[in-house]
N, C-alpha and C positions, 0 to 999 in steps of 0.2 A: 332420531336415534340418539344425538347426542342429549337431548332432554331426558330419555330414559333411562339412558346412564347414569347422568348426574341424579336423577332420581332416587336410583337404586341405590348408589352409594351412598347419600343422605341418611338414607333409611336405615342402610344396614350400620351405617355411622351411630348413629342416635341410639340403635339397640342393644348396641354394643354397648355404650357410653354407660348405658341404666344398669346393664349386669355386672360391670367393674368397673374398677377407681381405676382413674386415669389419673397420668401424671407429665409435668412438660420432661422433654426431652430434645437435647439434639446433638448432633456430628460435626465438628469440624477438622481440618486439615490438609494437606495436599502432599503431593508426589513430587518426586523428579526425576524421571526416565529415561531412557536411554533413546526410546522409538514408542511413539503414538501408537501405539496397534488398538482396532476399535471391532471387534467381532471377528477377527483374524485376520483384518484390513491393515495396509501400511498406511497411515493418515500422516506421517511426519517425522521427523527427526526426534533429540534432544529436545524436552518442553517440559514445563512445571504446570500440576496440574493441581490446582485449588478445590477444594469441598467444601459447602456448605449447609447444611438441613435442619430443618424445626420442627418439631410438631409435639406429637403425646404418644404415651405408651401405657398399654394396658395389658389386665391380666389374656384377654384374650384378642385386643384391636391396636392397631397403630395408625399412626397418621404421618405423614412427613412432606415436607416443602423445601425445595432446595434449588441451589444454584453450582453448577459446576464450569469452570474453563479450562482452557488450556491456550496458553502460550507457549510455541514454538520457537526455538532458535532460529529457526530455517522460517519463521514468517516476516522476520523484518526485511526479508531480502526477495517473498515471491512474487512472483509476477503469473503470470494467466496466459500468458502469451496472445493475448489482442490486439487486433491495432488500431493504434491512436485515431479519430475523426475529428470532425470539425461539426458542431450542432448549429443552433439556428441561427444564432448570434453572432456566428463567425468563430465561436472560444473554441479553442483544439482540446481534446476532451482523451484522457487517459484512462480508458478502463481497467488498467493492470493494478492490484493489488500488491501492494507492496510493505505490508501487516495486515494481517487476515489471523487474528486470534478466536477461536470459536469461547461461545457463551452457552449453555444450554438451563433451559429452567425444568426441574422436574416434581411429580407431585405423583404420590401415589397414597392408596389404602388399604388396609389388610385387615381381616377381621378373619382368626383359625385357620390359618395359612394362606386362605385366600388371599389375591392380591388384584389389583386394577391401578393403574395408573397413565399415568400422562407426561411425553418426554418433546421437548421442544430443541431442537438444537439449530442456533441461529451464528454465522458467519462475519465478523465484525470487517463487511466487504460494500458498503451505503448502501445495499437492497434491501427491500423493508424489512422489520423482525419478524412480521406473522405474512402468509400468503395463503391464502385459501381460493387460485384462480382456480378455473375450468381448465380440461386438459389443452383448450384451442388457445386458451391466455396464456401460457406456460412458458411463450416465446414472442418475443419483441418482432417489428418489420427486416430488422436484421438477422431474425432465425437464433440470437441469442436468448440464454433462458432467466427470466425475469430475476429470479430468487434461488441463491443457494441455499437457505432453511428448507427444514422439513419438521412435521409433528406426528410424531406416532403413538397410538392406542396402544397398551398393551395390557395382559392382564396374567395368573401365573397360579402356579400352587407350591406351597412350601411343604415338602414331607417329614421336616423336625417335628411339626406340631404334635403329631399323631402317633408317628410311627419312630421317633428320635434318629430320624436320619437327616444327617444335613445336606439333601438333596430337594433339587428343585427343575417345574419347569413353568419354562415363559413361550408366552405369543405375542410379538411385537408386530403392526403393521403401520404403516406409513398413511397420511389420510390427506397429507397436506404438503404442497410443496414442491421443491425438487423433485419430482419421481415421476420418472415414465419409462413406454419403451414406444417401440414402433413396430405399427402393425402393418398385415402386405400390403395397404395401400400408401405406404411412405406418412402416417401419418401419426402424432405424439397422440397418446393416451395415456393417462392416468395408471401405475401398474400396481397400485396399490401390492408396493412392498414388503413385505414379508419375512421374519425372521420367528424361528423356534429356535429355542436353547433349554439342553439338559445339562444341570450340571450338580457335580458331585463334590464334598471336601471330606478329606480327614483329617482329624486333629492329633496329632502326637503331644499331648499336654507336658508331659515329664520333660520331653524337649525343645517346645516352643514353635513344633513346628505345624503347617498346614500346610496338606498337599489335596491340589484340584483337580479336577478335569471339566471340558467344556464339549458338545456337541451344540452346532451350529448351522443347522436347515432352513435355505430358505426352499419354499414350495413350490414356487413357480416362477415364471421369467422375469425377471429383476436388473435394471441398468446398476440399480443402487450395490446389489450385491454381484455382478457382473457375472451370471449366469442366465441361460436361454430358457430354462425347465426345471423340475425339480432337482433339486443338485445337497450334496454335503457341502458348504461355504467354510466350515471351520471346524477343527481340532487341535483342541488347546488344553497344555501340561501347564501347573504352575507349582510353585515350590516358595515360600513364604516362612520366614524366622521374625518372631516378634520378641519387641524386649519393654516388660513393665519399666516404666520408670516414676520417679515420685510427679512428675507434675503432666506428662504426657505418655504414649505408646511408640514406639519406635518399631517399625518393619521395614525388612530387608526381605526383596524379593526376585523370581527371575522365572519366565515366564515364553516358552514356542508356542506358535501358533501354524497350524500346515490345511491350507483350503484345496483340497485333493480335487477339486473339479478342474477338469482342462490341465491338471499338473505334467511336465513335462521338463527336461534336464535344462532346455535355453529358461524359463521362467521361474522355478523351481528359488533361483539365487541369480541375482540379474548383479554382477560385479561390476563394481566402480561407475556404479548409476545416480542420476541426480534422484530427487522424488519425482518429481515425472513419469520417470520411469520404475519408481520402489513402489507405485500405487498398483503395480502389477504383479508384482515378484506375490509368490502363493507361499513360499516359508518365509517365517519370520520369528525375531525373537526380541524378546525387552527383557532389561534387569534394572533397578529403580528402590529408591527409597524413600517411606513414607513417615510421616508423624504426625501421632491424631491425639486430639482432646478432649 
């Protein structure tokens, strides 16, 4: 499978390339936020989050390769809540994390809206970068889980191309990694995770502004997205003021997010909670400013 993908995108790469001039192109910049929210997930406090991407652009293909992080306030101080052991050797052996900045590598292609790519998102927590066990490997003789990375396939369609709407939708699934759930016999399976998102912007050009909307379904039972069945995961407002400037772009933005599955008044807003407990709360909001190049 993954050979014929990579196939296919070659190909439709190359045919692309022949019908228009391509040119390099790339994105840099980063954020500063208020709260990590990651598909209407709370993932963290206060963190600066970096951009970077390369590739080419044409009249009808693109190409891009990039790397993104994020540093947390709140990571120089987490911990995991494990406890400490002693390995073979005798050495008492601290599993808790206490900086855990995430790294993700991403790679995508598009040729006439179309898109496919490829998202890696890996845990700067010493478990490998890449994992590709079976669902039985997924957990050590201590029933802990080898690898918090995961990799997902996704693939999407743009409706500016055609239709001049700056609307889109994606299908992301998980193929590697952290992800499972449990089935009635008590035991981890593979749940190969699952995410669609629609989403829409407008652009008020005279005023600088851009306002979004996001829809965020995942399909079926999901530890990753914390639903049991098909469920709505996310519904998300954002509002964006951009400012030209001579040597870079300057945005100011703010941004709820409400995952109406299982919603209820104790969760809904979980007050004067650590993250531990914000990795639950189903409202959320970020406001943050970014500058790009």
């Amino acid at each position: 499978m993954k050979k014929i993908l990579l196939a296919g995108v070659l190909l439709l790469s190359c045919a692309a390339m022949v019908k228009a001039d391509v040119e390099f192109a790339y994105d840099a910049g980063a954020e500063v936020v208020s709260a990590y929210i990651w598909r209407g997930q709370y993932n963290g406090g206060l963190s600066f989050q970096p951009d970077l991407e390369v590739g080419y652009d044409g009249d009808l293909t693109s190409f891009r390769v990039g790397v993104w992080g994020n540093i947390g306030a709140s990571d120089w101080r987490f911990k995991r809540g494990l406890a400490t052991y002693v390995n073979e050797d005798g050495d008492e052996i601290d599993p808790n994390t206490r900086f855990m900045p995430e790294l993700d590598v991403m790679l995508n292609f598009s040729v006439v809206g179309l898109s496919v790519g490829m998202n890696h998102y890996y845990y700067c927590d010493g478990s490998n970068f890449l994992s590709w066990k079976k669902d039985a490997e997924l957990f050590d003789a201590d029933g802990n889980v080898n690898t918090t990375s995961t990799t997902e396939l996704w693939a999407g369609y743009s409706f500016e191309h055609f239709f001049d709407v700056d609307a889109y939708i994606n299908w992301y699934t998980t193929v590697a990694g952290n992800d499972f759930v449990w089935n009635e016999d008590g035991e981890a399976k593979r749940a190969w995770s699952s995410y669609i998102e629609l989403g829409y912007n407008y652009n008020w050009e005279d005023l600088g502004l851009t306002f979004g909307g996001q829809l965020g379904i995942s399909p079926w039972a999901s530890d990753l997205y914390g639903n049991s069945k098909f469920a709505v995961t996310n519904i998300s407002l954002r509002l964006e003021k951009s400012f030209d400037l001579d040597v870079c772009s300057l945005s100011l933005f703010a941004q709820g997010s409400l995952n109406p599955d299982g919603v209820n008044k104790e969760n809904a807003y979980i007050k004067g909670s650590g993250d531990e407990k914000l990795y639950n709360q189903k409202l959320n909001g970020v406001i943050g400013v970014g500058v790009w190049f």
